[in-house]
BAPAKE-635052 format. One record per atom (N, C-alpha, C): x, y negated, z. Coordinates in steps of 0.02 Angstrom, whole numbers, plus 50000, padded with zeros to 5 digits. Example, Ala and Ser with C-alpha at 12.3 -4.5 7.8 and 13.67 -1.06 7.14 Angstrom:
2
506605028450390 506155022550390 506605016550390 506425011250354 506845005350357 506454999850394 
This chain:
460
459424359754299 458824360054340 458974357454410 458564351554436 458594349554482 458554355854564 458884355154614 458924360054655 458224357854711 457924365954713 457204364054758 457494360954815 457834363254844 457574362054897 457944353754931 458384350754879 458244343654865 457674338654834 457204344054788 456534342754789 456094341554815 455954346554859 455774347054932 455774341854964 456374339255007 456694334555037 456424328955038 456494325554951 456484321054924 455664320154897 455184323454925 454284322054914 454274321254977 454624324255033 454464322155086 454634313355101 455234313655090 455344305455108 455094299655066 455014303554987 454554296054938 453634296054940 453644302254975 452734303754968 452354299754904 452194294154889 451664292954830 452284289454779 452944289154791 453524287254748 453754292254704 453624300054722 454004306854737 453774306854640 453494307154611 453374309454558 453674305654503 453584299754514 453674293354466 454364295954473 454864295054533 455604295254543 455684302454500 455524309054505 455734313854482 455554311554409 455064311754381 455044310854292 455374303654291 455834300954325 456484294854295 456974298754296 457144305154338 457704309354344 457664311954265 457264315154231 457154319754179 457524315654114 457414306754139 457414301954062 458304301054050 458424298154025 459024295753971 459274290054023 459904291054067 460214285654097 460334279654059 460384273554088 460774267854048 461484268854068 461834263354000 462504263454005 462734255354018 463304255154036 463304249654065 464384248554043 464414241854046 465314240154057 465204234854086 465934233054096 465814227454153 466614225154113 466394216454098 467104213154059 467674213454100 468324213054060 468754208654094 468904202454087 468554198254123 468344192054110 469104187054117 469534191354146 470404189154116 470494186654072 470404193254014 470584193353938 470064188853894 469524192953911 468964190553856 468424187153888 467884185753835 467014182553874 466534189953855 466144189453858 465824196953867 465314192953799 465004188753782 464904186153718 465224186253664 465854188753679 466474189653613 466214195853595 465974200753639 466354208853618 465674210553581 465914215553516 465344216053442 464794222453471 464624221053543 464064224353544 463224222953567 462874226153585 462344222653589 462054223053685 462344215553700 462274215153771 461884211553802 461694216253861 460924211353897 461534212253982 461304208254029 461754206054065 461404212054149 461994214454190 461664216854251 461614211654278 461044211454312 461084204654362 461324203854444 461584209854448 461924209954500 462814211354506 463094209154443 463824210854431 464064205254386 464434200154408 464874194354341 465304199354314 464894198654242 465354202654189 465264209154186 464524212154205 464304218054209 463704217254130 463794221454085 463214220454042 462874228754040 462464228754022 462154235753977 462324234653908 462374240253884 462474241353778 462134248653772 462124246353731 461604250753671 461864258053668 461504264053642 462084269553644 462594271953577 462114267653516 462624265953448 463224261753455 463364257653517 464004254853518 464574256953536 464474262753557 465114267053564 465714263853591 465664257953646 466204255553675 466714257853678 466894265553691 467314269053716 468144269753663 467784268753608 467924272253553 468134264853505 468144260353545 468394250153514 469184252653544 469444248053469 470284246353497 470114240753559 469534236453578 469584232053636 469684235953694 469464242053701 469334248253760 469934246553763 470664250353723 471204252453749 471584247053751 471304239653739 471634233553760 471304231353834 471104235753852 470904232253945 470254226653926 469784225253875 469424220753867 468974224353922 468654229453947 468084231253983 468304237454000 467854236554055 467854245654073 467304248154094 467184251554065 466544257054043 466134259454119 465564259154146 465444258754226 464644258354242 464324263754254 463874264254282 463584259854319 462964254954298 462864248154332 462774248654382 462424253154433 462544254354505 463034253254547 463584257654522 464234257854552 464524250154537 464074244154513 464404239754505 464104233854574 463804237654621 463374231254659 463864232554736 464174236954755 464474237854821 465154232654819 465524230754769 466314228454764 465994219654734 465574218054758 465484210754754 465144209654820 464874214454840 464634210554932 465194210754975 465854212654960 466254210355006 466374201054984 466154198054935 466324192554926 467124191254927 467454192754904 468074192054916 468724184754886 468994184554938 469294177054904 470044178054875 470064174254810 470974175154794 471364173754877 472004178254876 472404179254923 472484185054972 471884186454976 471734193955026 471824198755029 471984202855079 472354209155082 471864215055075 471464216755034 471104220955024 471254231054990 470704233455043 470874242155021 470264243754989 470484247954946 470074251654913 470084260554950 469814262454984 470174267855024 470154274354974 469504274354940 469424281054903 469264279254825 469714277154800 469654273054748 469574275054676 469884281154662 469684284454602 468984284754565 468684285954489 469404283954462 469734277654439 469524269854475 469634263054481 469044257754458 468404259954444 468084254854427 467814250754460 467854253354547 467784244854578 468474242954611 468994247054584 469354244954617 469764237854567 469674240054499 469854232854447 469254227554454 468624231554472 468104225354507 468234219754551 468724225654631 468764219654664 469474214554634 470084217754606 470434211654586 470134209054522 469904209154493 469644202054482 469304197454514 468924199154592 468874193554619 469324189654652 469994195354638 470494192054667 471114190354654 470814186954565 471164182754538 471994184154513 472304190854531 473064190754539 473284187854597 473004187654652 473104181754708 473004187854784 473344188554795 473334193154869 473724198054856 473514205054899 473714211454890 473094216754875 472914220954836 472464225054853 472964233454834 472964236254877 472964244054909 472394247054849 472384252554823 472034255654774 472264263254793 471894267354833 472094273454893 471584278454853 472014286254834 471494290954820 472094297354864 471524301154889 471804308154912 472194312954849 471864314554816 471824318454771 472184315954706 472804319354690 473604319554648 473234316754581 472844321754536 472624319854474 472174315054484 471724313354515 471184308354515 471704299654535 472264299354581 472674297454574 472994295354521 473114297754476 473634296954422 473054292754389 472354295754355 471894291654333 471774285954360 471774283954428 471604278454429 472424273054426 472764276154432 473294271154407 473574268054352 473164273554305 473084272054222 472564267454219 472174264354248 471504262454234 471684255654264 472204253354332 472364251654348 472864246454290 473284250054276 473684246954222 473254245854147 472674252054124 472484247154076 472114241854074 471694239454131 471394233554132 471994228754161 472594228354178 473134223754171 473224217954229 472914224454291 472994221654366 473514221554375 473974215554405 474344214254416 474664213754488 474134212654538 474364213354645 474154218454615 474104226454617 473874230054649 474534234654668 474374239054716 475014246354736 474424250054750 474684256654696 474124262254691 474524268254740 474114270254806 474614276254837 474204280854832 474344287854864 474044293854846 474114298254926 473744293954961 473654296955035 473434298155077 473114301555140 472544303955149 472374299655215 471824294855217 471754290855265 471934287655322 472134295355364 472444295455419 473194293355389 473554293855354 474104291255339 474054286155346 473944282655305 473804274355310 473694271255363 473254273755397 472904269655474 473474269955523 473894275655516 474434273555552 474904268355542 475134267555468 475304261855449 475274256755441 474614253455440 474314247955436 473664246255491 473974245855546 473294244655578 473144238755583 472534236555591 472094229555578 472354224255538 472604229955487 473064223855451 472454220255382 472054223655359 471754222155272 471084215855325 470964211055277 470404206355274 469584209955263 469674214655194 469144217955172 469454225755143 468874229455157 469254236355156 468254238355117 468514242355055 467854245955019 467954253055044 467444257055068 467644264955086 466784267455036 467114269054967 466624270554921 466694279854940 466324281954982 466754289155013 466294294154963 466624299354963 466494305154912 465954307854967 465414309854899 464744311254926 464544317054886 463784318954912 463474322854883 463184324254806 463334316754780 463224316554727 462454316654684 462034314554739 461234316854733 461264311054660 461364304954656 461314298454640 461184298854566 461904304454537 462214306454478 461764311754444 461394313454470 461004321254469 460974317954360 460804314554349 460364314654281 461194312754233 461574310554260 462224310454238 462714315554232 462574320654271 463254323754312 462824330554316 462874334054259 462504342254287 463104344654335 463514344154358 464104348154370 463874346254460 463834339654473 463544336654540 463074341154555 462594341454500 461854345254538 461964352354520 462514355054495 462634364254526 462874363854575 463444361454592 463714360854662 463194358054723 462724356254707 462154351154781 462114359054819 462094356754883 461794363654919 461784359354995 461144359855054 461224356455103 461874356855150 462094363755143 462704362955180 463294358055153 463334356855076 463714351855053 463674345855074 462924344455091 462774336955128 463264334955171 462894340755239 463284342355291 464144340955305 464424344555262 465044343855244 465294335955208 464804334855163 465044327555159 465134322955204 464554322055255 464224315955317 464684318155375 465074323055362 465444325255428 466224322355389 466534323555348 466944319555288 467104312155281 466254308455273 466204302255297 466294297855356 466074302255407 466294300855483 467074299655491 467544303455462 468304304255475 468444296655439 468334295955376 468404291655332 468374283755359 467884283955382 467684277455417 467994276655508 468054283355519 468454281855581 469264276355555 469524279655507 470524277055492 469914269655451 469834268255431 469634260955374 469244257755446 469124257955500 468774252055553 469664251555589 470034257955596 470744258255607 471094251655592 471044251055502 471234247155465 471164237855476 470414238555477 470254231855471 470384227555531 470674220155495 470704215855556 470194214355580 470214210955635 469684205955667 469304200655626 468534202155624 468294198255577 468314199955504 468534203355491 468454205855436 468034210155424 467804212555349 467224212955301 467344219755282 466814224355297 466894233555262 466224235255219 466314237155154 465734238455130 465764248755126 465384250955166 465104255955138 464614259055086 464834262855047 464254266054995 464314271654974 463854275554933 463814283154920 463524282154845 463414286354811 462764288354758 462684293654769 462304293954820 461974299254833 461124297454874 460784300454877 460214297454892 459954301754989 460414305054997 460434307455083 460384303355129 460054303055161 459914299655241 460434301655279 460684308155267 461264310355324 461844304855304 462114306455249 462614300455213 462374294055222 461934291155215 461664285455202 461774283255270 461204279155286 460894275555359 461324279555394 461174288555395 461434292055474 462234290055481 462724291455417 463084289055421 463344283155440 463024276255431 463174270255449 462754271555530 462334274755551 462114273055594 462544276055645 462924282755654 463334285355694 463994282755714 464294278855647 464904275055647 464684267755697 464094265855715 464034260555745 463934261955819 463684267755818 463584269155891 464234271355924 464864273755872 465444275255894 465904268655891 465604263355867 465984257855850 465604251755887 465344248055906 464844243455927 465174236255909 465934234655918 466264228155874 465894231055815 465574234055783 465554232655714 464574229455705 464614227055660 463794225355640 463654223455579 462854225455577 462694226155507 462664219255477 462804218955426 462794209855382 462344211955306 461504209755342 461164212255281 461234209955216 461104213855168 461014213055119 460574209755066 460634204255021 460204201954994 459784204854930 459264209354960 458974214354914 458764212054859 458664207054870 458174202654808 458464200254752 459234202054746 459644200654680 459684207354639 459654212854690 459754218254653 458854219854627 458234220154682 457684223354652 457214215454636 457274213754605 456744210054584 455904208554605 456124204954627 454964204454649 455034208254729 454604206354761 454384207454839 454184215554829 453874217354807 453934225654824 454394228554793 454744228754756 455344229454728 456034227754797 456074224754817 456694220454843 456284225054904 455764227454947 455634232155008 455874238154972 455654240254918 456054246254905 456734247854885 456934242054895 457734244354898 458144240854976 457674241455021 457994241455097 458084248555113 458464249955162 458874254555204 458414258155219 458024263755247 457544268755266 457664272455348 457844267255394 458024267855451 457394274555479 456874274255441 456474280255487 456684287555442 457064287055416 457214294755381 457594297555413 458144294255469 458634297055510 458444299055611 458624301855642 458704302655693 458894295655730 458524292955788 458924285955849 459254283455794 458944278155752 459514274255691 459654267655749 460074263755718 460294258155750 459874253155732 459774247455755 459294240855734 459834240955670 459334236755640 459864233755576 459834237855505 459584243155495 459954249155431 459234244955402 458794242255381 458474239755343 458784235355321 459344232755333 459804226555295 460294230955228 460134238455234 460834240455199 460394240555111 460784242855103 460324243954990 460324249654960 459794252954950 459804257154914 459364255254867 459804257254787 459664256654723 459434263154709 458804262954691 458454269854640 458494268854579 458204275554519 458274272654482 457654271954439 457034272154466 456484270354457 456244264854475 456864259154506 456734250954538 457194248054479 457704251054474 458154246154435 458584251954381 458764245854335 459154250854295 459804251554297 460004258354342 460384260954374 460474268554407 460934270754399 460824277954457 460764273754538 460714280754562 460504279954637 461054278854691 461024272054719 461724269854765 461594268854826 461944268254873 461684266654935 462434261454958 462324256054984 462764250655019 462494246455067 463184245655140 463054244455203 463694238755188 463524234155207 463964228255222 464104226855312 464614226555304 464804230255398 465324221455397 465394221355482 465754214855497 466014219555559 466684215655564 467024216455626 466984211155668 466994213855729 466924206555801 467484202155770 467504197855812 468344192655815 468614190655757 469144185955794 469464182455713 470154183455740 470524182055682 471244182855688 471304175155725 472054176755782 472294169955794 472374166355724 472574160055749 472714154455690 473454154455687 473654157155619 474304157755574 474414166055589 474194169155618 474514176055645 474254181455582 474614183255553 474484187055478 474844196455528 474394201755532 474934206855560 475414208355501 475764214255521 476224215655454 475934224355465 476314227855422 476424234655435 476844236155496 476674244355488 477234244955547 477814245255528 478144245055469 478914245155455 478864239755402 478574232755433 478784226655408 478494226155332 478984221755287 478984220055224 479354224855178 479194225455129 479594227355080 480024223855070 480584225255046 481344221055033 481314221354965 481354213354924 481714213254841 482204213954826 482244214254788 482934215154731 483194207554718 483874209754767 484084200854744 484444201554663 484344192054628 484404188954550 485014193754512 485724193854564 486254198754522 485854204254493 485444207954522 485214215754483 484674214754426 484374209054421 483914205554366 484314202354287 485034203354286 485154200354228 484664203254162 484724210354161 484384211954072 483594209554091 483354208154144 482794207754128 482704200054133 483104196954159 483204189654131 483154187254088 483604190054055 483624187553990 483214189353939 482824196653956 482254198653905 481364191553928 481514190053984 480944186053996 481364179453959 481844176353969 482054170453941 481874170553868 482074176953850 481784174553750 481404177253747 480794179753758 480304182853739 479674181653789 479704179653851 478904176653881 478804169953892 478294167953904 478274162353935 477914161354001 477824164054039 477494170454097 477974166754158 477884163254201 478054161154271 477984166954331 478304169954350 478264177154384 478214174354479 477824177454526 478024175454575 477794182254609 478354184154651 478264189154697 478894193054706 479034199254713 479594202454733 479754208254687 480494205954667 480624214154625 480714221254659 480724225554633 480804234054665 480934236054612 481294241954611 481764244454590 481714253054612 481374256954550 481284265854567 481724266054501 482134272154547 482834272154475 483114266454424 482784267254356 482854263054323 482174257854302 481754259854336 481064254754304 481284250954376 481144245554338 480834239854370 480054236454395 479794234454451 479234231754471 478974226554485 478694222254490 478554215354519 477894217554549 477994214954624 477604218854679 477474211754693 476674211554727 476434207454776 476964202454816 477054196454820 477744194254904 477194197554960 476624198154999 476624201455050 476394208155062 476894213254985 476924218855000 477304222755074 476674226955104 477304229955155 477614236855149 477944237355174 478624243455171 478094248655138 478394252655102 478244258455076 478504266555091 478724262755141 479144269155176 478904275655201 479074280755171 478554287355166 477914289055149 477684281955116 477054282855079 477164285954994 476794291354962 476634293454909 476484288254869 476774283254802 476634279154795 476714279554704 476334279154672 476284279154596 476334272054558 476024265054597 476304260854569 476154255254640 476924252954648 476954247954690 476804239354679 476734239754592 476284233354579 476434232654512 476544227654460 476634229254403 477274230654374 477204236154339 477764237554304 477704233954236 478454231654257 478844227454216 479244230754140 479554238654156 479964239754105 480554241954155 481114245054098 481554249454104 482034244054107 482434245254146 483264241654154 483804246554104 483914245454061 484474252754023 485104246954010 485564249353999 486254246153971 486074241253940 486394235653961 486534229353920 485714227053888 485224229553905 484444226653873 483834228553922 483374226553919 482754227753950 482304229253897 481994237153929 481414237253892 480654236253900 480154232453902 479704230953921 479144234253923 478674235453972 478174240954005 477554240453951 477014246253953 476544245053918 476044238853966 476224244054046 475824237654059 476154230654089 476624230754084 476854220054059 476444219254007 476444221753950 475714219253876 475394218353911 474944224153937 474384223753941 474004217354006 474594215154058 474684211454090 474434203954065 474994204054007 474974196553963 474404195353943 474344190153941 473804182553897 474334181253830 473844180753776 474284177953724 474704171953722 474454167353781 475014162053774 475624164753806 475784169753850 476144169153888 476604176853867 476624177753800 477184178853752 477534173153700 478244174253687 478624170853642 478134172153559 478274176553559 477984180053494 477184183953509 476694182853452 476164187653463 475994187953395 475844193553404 475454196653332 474784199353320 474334196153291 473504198153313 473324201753246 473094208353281 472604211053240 471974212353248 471394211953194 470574211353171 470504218153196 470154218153253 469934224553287 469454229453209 469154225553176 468834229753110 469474229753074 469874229553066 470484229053011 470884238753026 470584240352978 471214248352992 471734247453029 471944242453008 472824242653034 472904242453138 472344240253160 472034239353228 472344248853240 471854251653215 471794260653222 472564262253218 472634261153155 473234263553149 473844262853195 473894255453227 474164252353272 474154257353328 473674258853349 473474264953412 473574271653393 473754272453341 473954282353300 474914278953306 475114274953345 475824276053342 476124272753259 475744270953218 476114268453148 476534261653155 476884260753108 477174254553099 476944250353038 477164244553047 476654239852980 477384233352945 477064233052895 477474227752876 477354220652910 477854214952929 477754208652951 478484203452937 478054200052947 478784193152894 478724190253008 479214186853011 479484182953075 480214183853084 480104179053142 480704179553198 480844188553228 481424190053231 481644197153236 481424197153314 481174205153364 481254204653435 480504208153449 480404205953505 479804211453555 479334204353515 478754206353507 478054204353480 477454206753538 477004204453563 476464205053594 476144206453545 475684214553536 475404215253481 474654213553527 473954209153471 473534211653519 472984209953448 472294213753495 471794213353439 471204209253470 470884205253431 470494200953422 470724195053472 471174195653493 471564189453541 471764192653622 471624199953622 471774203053694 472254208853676 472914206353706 473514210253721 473274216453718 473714221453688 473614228753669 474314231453673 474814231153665 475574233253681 476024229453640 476484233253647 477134229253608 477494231353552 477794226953519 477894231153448 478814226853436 479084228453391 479884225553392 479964225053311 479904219053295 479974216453215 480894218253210 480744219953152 481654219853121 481804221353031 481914218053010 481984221052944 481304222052912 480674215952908 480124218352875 479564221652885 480014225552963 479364229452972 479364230553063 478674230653092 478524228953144 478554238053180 479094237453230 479104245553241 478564245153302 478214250953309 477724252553350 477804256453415 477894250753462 478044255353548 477314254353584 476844257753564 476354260353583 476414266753634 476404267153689 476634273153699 476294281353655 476664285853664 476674292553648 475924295753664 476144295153738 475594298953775 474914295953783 474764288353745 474054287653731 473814284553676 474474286053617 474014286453552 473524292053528 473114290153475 472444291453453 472484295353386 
């Protein structure tokens, strides 16, 4: 049951909207994934897809297709994502090479959004406070088979000390009230209470103080919520500007997300719902979900004054990370010499015995909480290398020695993911196992039969 006195609230600010919006709250959300247009085409995958028009590689499906529950899921082909949450991590526009943050990133679905706009080509930071929500997004991280990213686990103010005006584009998707989710999320709407607002928009303020910390000169910040509060919303962007004035609003082009001229006004910013707003909050977006099919989002596309000198890149405050010089790379030498065909560029690291291939303009990691500093490669053990789930999941089929494809409808797909082994005739060694042509893990032919290193902890 929706909470009154967000009821309340919310007739006051939609007046002749107020009814229509509540009986869309009552109906059946859409579902939505968004490809990894890496691996696959979103026309490959066996379900039944109509396209978001505000996300490349965002579709809706049906609720008989059960995406979740495809061996393509646990091959990184898509990831499963509320079409809303898919319109804030493309208005930063972002270009291969860039040093981009994700500040509150859990549990990763725009944060594999923004690298794919950025190609394997830059650095992107993938930042959550919170230990378990953390760990999830670094799994999510590795199963869609991002390759720049370093996932840390630290609380804003950390970072801003470390990195000041260092990122190009910085997303601060900040934890909200959760109004947005209400028809998704009963758990959101027991917890709603105005003082929670309160507590959020005061939350948000801190948040956005360390991420303007962050950003260089000239550079690009998208704010957003799903939540449908004015305090969060506009008031929020509007207080951060009056404490910030280098910063300004960079409107939004409403008219991709709401369709048609009264449509595209109802999804502008609501500058009269707040207290002294700033010029400008009619440029920001809010998605209802009685305009579009979507929960309820709100996004501010923010610019910083100035530009960086010409060639002047900052660093961290304790510099670069240092690689692993070629002597400490033999087993894994030689496991890439016979078995990939994969051109590697960037810097090794080295935690105990796993090995990493990190970003080249990773910086120091020094006293940062850090779960993955970029892709893991695999174990260094005596005399051999053993190779990561996510190196597979990393790979393109060309860019294994050996691959072995299995018919996502074929049992042996399932079985493949329950940890089994199968019979196979070849060359003996590590195999790229994958299904319908997208890498899924690794498997080690010997004697007839293909042994199964699927990991443990996420077979089915």
């Amino acid at each position: 049951m929706l909470p009154q006195p967000f009821l309340d609230r919310m007739k006051g600010l939609l007046g002749e909207e107020y009814e229509v919006f509540v009986k869309n709250l009552t109906q059946e959300s859409c579902q939505a994934l968004r490809v990894n247009l890496g691996k696959v085409k979103g026309e490959s995958l066996p379900f039944h897809l109509t396209p978001v028009p505000w996300a490349e590689g965002g579709y809706y499906y049906e609720k008989e297709d059960q995406p979740g529950k495809h061996p393509l899921h646990e091959a990184g082909a898509y990831y499963i994502q509320e079409p809303s949450a898919m319109a804030p991590a493309p208005l930063l526009a972002l270009q291969p090479g860039e040093r981009v943050l994700d500040l509150c990133a859990a549990p990763g679905g725009k944060s594999t959004q923004l690298a794919a706009c950025l190609k394997g080509k830059g650095l992107l930071v993938c930042n959550e406070i919170h230990p378990a929500r953390a760990r999830i997004l670094s799994e999510n991280i590795e199963r869609m088979g991002v390759k720049n990213a370093c996932v840390t686990n630290e609380a804003p103010e950390t970072l801003s000390k470390l990195f000041p005006g260092y990122f190009d584009a910085i997303l601060v998707d900040a934890p909200c009230s959760g109004e947005g989710m209400f028809r998704k999320n009963e758990e959101a709407c027991a917890e709603w209470s105005p003082e929670n607002v309160e507590r959020c928009a005061h939350r948000q303020d801190e948040i956005l103080e360390q991420a303007a910390e962050m950003l260089r000169p000239g550079g690009r910040m998208v704010y957003s919520t799903c939540t449908f509060a004015p305090l969060e919303n506009e008031g929020s962007v509007s207080r951060f500007l009056k404490r910030h004035p280098e910063f300004s609003i960079v409107p939004v082009d409403q008219e991709r997300f709401c369709q048609g001229a009264q449509k595209a006004t109802a999804c502008q910013g609501r500058p009269q719902w707040i207290e002294n707003p700033v010029p400008g909050l009619e440029g920001t977006l809010r998605l209802w979900p009685h305009h579009v099919k979507g929960e309820g989002h709100f996004a501010a596309l923010l610019k910083k004054a100035g530009e960086l000198e010409e060639g002047l890149r900052p660093e961290g405050r304790n510099g670069l990370e240092k690689g692993l010089p070629e002597r400490e790379l033999g087993e894994w030498t030689a496991f890439q010499r016979e078995f990939l065909k994969w051109s590697f560029s960037g810097k090794y690291l080295k935690f105990g015995d796993q090995l990493y291939l990190a970003p080249g303009e990773l910086p120091s990691l020094k006293g940062l909480k850090v779960l993955r500093p970029g892709l893991h490669l695999g174990t260094l053990k005596k005399n051999r290398f053993e190779p990561s789930h996510a190196l597979a999941l990393a790979l393109l089929p060309g860019e294994a020695v050996h691959v072995w494809n299995l018919d996502a409808e074929d049992p042996q797909a399932r079985a493949y993911l329950s940890g089994q082994t199968f019979p196979a005739s070849g060359e003996k060694g590590w195999y790229l196992i994958c299904v319908d042509g997208c890498s899924m893990g690794w498997g080690k032919l010997a004697g007839g039969i293909m042994k199964n290193h699927y990991p443990k902890g996420l077979r089915k």
